[in-house]
C-alpha positions in Angstrom: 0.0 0.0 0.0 1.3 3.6 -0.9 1.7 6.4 1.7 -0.7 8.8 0.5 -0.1 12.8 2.0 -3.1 15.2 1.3 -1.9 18.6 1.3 -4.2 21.1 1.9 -2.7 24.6 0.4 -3.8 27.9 2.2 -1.7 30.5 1.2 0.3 29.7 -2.5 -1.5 28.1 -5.4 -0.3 24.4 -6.5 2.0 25.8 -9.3 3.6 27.5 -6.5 3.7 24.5 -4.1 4.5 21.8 -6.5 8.4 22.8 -7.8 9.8 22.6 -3.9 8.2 18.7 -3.6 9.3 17.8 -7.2 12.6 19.3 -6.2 12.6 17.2 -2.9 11.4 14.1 -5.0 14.4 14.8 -7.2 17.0 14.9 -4.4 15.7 11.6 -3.3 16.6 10.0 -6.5 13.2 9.3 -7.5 11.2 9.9 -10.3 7.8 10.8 -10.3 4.7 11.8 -12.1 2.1 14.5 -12.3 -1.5 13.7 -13.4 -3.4 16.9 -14.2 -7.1 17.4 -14.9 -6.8 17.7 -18.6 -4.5 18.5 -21.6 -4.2 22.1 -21.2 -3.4 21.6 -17.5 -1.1 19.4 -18.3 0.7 22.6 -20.8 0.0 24.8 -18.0 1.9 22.6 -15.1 4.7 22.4 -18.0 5.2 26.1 -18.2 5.1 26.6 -14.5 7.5 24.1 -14.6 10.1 25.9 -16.6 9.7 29.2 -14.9 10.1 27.5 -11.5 13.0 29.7 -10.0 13.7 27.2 -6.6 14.6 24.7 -7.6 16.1 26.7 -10.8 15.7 23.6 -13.1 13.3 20.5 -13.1 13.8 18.5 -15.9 10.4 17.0 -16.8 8.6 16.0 -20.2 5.5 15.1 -21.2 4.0 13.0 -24.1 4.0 16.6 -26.3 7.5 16.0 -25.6 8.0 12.3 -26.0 11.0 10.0 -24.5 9.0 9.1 -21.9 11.2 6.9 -19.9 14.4 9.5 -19.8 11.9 12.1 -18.1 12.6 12.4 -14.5 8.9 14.3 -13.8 6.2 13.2 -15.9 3.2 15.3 -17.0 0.1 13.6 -18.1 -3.8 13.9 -18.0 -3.8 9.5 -17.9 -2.8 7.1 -16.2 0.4 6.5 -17.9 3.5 6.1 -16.0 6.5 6.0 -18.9 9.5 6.7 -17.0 8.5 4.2 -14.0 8.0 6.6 -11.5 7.6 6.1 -7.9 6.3 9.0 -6.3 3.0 10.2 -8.0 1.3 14.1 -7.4 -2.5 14.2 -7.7 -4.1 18.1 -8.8 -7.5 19.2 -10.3 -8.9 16.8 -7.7 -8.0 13.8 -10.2 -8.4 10.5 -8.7 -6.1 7.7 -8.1 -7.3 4.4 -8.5 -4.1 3.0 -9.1 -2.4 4.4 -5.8 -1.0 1.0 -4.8 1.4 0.6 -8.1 3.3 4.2 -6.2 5.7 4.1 -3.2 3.8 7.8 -1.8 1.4 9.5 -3.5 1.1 13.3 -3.0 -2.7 14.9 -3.6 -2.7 18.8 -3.5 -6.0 20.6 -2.8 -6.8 24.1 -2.9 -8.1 24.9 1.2 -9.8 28.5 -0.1 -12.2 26.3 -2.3 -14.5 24.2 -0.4 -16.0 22.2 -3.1 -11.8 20.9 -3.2 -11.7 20.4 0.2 -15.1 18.3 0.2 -13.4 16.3 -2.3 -10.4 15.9 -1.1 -12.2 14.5 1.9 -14.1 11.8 0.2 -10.8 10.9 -1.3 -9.5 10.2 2.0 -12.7 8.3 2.9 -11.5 6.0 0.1 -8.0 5.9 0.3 -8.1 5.0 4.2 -11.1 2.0 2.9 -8.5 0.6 0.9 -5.9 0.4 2.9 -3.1 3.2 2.9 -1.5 4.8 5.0 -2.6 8.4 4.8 -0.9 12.2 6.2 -1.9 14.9 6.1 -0.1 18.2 5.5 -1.3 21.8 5.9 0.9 24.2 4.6 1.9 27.0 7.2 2.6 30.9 6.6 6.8 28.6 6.7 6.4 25.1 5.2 3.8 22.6 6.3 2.7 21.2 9.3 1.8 17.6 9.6 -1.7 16.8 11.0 -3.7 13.7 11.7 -3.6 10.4 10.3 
């Protein structure tokens, strides 16, 4: 079963949060992928991507791209997992229903918007019905604190 953190964002927007986990995912010498809502999120996360300034540079690719399996971070609207990452991030309130093929699984959730949070709370419901071992993370006006389980 997968370790599976909700983080509950109250003061940046995901595109802000994600580059400092991807970088951390990256100096754990893992690989990971990003499942967005849909295609143009997908172009949107990649653009954020590249104008991520900490860390500077996070090489990631997406099937607009191609070479799948050299891509460290992975951008898709699927299921696909090319490059045999480990670590999956969940945003858009996309669903997981693959969570145990992932060693942690990281689902980011707007806290302003309560239809998210709602959602993000059934997801839990699920997640802990199946099995995994769930955290959860609410980012602070510093970093994140870690909550319940």
């Amino acid at each position: 079963m997968a370790e599976i953190g909700f983080y509950h964002l109250t003061r940046t927007s995901v595109d802000q949060a994600l580059p400092a986990l991807l970088g951390r995912t990256l100096e754990a010498g893992r690989r990971a992928v990003l499942r967005c809502g849909d295609a143009q999120r997908v172009k949107a996360m990649d653009e954020a991507l590249w104008r991520s300034t900490d860390p500077l540079w996070l090489p990631h690719g997406s099937a607009a791209m191609g070479h799948g399996a050299l891509q460290p971070i992975w951008l898709t609207a699927g299921e696909d997992v090319p490059n045999g990452a480990t670590y999956l991030f969940l945003i858009d309130g996309v669903n997981c229903p693959d969570a145990a093929a992932f060693e942690r699984v990281f689902d980011l959730f707007d806290g302003g918007d309560p239809e998210a949070v709602e959602a993000a709370r059934q997801r839990w419901t699920v997640a802990r019905e199946a099995g995994h071992t769930l955290v959860y993370w609410r980012q602070q006006a510093k970093g994140w604190s870690r909550g319940g389980r």
